[in-house]
C-alpha positions in Angstrom: 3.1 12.5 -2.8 3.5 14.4 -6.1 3.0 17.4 -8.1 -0.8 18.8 -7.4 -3.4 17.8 -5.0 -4.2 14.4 -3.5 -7.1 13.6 -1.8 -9.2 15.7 0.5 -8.0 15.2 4.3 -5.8 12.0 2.7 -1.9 12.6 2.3 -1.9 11.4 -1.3 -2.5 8.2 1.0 -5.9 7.8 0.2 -6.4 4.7 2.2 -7.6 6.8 4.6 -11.6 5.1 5.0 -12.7 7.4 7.4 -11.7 10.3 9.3 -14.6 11.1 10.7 -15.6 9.6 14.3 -18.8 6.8 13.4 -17.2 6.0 9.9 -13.9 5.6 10.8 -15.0 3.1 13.4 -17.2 1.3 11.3 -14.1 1.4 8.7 -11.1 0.4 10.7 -10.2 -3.0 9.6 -7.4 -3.8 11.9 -6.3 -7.3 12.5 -8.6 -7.9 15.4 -12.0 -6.9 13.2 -9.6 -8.2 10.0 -11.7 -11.6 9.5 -15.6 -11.9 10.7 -17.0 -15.2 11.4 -16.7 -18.1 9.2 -19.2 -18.7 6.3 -20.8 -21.3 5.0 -18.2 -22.9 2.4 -19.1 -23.3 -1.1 -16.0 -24.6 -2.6 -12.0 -25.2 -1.5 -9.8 -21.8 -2.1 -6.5 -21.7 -2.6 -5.3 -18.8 -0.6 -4.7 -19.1 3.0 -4.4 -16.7 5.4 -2.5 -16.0 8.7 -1.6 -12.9 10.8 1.2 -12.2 13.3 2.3 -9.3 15.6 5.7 -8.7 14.8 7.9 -6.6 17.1 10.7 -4.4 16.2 13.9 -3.5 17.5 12.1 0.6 17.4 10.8 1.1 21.0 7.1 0.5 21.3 6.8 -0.2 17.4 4.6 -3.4 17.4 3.1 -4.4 13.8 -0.1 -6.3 13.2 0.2 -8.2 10.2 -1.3 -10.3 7.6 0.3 -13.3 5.6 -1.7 -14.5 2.5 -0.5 -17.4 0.6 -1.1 -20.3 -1.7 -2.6 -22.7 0.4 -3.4 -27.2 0.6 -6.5 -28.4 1.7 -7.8 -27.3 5.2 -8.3 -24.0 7.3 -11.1 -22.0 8.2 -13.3 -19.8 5.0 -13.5 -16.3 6.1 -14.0 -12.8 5.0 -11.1 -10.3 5.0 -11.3 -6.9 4.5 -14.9 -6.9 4.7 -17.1 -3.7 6.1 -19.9 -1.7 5.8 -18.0 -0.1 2.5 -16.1 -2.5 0.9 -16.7 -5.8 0.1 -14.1 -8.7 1.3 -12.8 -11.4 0.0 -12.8 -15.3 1.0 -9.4 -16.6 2.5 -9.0 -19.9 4.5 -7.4 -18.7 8.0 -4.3 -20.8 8.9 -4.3 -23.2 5.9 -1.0 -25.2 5.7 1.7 -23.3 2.7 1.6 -24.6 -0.4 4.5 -26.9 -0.5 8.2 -25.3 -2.9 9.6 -21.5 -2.3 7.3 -19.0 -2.8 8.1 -15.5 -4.6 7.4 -12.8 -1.2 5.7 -10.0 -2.0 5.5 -6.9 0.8 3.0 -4.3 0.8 2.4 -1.1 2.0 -0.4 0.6 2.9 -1.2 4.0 2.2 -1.8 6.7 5.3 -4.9 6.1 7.1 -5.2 2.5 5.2 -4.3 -0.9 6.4 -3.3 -4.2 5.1 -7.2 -6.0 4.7 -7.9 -2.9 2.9 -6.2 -4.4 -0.1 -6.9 -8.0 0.6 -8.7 -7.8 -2.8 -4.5 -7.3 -4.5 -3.5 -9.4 -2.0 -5.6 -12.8 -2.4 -5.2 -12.1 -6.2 -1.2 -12.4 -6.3 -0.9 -15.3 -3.1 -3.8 -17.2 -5.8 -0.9 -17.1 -8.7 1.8 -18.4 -6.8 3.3 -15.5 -4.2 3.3 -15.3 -0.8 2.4 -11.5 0.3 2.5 -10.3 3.7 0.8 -6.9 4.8 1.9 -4.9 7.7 0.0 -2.2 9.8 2.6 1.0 10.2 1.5 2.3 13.5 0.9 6.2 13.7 -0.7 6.1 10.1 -3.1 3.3 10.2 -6.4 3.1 10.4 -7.7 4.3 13.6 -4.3 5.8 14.6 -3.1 8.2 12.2 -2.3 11.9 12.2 -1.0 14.4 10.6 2.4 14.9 12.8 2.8 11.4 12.8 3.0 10.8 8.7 5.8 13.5 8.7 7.1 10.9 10.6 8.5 8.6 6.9 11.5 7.3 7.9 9.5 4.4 10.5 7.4 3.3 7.5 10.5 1.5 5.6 12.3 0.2 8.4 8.9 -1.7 9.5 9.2 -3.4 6.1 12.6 -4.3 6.6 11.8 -5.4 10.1 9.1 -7.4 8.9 11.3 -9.4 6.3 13.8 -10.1 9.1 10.7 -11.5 11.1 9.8 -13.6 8.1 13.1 -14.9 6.9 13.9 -16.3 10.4 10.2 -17.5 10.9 10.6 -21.3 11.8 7.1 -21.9 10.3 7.4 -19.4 7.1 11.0 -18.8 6.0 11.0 -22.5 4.5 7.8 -21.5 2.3 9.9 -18.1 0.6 12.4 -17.7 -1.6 15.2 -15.1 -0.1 16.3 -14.4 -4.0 12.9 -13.4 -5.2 11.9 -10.4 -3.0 9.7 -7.9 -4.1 7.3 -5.1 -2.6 4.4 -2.9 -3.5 3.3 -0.2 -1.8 -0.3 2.6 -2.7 0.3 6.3 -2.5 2.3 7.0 1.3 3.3 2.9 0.7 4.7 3.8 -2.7 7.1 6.5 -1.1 8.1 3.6 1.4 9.0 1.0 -1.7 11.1 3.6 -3.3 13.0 4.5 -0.1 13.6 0.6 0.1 15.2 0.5 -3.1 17.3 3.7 -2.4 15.2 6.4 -3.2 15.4 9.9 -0.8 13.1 12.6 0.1 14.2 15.8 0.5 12.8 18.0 3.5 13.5 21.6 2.3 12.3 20.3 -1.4 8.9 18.9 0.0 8.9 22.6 2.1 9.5 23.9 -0.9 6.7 22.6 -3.0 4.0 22.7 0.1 4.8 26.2 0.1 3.9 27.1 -3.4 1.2 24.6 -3.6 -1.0 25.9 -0.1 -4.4 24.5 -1.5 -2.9 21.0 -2.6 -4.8 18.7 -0.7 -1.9 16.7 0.7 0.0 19.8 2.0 -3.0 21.7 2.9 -3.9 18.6 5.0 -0.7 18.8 6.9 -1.0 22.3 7.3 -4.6 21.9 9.1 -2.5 18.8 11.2 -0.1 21.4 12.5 3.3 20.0 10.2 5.7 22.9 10.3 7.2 22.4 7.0 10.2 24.3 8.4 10.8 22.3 10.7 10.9 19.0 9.4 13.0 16.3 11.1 16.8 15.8 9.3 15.2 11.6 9.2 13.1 12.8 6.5 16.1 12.5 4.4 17.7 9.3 5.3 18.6 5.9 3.2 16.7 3.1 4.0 17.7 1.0 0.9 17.6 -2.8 1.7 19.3 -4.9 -0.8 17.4 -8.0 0.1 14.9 -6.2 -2.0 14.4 -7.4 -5.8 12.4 -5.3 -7.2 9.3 -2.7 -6.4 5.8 -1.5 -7.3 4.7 2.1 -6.6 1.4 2.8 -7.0 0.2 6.3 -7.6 3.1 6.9 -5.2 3.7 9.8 -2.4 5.7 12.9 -2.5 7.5 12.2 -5.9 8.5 16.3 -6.2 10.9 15.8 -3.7 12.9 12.9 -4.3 17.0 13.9 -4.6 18.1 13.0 -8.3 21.0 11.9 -7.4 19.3 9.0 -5.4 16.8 8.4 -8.1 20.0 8.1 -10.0 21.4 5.3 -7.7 18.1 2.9 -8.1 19.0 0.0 -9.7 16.6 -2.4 -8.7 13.6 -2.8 -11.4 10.9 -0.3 -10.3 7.2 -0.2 -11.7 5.5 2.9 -11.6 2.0 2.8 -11.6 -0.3 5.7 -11.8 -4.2 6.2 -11.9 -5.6 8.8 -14.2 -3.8 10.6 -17.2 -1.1 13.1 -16.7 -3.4 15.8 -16.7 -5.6 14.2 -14.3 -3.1 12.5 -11.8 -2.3 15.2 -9.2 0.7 16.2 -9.5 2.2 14.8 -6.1 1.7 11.3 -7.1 2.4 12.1 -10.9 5.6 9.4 -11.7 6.4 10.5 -14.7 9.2 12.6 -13.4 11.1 9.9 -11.2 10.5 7.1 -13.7 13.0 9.1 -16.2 15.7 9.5 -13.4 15.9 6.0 -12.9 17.4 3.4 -14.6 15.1 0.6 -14.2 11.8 2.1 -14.2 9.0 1.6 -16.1 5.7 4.2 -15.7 2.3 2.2 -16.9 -1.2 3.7 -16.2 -4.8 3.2 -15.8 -5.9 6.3 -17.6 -9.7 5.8 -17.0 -9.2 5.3 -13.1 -8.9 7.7 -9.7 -6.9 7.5 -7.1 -9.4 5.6 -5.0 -10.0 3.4 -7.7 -7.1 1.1 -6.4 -9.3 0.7 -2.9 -11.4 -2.0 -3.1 -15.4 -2.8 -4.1 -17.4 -0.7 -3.3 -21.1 -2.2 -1.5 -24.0 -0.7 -3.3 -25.1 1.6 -0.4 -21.7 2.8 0.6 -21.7 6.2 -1.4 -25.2 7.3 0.5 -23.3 6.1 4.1 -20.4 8.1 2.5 -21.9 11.0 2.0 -24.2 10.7 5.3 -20.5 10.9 6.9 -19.0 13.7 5.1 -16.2 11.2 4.5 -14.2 11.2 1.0 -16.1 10.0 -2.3 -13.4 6.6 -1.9 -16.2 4.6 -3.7 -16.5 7.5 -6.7 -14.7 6.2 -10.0 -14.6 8.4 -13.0 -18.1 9.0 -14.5 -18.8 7.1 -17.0 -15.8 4.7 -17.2 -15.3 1.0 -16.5 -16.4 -0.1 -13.0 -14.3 -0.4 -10.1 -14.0 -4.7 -10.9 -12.7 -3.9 -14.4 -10.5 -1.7 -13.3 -8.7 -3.6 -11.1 -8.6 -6.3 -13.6 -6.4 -3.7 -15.9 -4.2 -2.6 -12.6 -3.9 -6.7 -11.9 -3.1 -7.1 -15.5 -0.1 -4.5 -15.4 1.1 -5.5 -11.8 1.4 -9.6 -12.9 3.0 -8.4 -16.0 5.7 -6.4 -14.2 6.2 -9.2 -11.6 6.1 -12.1 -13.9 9.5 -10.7 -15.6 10.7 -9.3 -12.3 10.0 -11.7 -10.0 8.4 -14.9 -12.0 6.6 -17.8 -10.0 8.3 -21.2 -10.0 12.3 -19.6 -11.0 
């Protein structure tokens, strides 16, 4: 999170799509409702599509995930990510890897949110060249996700570092990636767990702190509601969970940034890409990087100054702000009146992100 509010009953992890019984049904896009039925074809794509269950060594932690990659001839055209709200985006399911060593890319998700919620990123980068693979971090995914349970940061990295362990010993994957070009990206809760990879660390009584002084901020008054006892938090809140295998990182609009240790900002070396959505006096300020981005080395802070922090969810379906509002759910399809639409606004956000990894992590090196 950051400095003021986030989003209504969203941790600053406004992925959230639904809270509410019949909407959040509707919404969850986990694996098994992650592809509908083929369509009828209209021309090859390149980006193929696989998803795997990966296990890890945490008891009972199982992760659901999504593969997306530049892809030959052949496989199955389907929709991913698609629902009544957002609109999805063709993929051909278990196309063979495009052959060479791919650039990975791993994304997070933000709290409530799961990977084919940002299958419209995600077939964007595996079309340039990268494979990107998207896992679901049980206890703050769609459809199971609380308040308790977000408190509960320190899973969130180690299933990306668990996931990359999958992948790199992965008979059928590991020969398609390139060890020496990892990166990962993560939205709002996501972008706390890309900063944690690359040695960032919360602080418990700081993020106490600044709950405490800030009772109305959506994020913290959201936890309240949840029953979080902010004095009470678990000492994991504060651990390491750097991974070297880990190139470089994108943080969009990310989580809890007034409670990062300096020191540990300090110790970042990797390159880090900030990116936030709004202007500094419209970016709440608990996903507000401007902060973090001067304590670390490597960092860069870009924004989109005309964009919310829904804006980086996906298109919108022309009735979905009347079966929002029907719901009481969040306004996730309302961008900032006026302003570009939600299509040229991730264009600009693409724009920034390829421009980050192409000197960071470059196709083809």
């Amino acid at each position: 999170m950051n400095r003021p509010p986030f989003s209504t009953r969203a941790l600053g992890i406004a992925c959230r799509l639904g809270r509410k019984g019949v909407l959040g049904a509707m919404l969850s896009i986990g694996l098994a409702a992650a592809a509908t039925p083929p369509v009828a074809a209209a021309e090859p794509l390149s980006v193929g599509m696989r998803s795997l269950t990966i296990t890890t060594k945490e008891p009972g932690r199982v992760l659901p995930t999504l593969v997306w990659y530049p892809a030959g001839p052949g496989g199955e055209e389907v929709l991913i990510g698609d629902n009544p709200v957002i609109v999805g985006t063709h993929v051909r399911r278990d196309a063979p890897v495009a052959p060479g060593r791919h650039p990975l890319l791993l994304i997070s998700h933000g709290s409530g949110g799961n990977g084919a919620g940002l299958s419209w990123l995600t077939t964007r980068l595996a079309a340039r060249g990268y494979m990107v693979v998207a896992m679901n971090h049980p206890g703050t995914t769609s459809g199971d996700s609380n308040e308790k349970l977000t408190m509960e940061l320190w899973h969130r990295p180690k299933d990306i570092s668990a996931t990359l362990d999958h992948l790199l010993a992965a008979p059928d994957l590991a020969p398609s990636i390139d060890p020496k070009a990892v990166g990962a990206l993560g939205f709002s809760l996501g972008g706390y767990d890309v900063l944690a990879l690359a040695g960032a660390e919360q602080r418990r009584f700081a993020f106490a702190e600044y709950c405490n002084r800030n009772r109305t901020m959506m994020g913290c008054a959201w936890l309240r509601r949840g029953g979080v006892d902010f004095a009470a938090l678990d000492p994991r809140f504060d651990e390491n969970h750097r991974d070297t295998r880990i190139r470089a990182v994108i943080a969009v609009d990310p989580a809890f940034t007034p409670s990062y240790d300096d020191k540990s900002l300090a110790s970042v070396t990797v390159p880090v890409g900030v990116l936030n959505l709004g202007t500094p006096s419209t970016t709440p300020g608990i996903i507000e990087g401007r902060a973090i981005v001067d304590l670390m080395p490597n960092a860069r802070l870009d924004r989109v100054p005309d964009a919310v922090h829904f804006s980086f969810l996906g298109i919108c379906k022309p009735d979905a702000a009347r079966l929002l509002a029907e719901a009481g759910d969040e306004p996730i399809c309302t961008d900032v009146p006026g302003g570009r639409d939600r299509a040229a606004l991730h264009d600009d956000m693409t724009a920034k992100i390829f421009n980050f990894l192409g000197r960071m992590l470059p196709v083809g090196h």
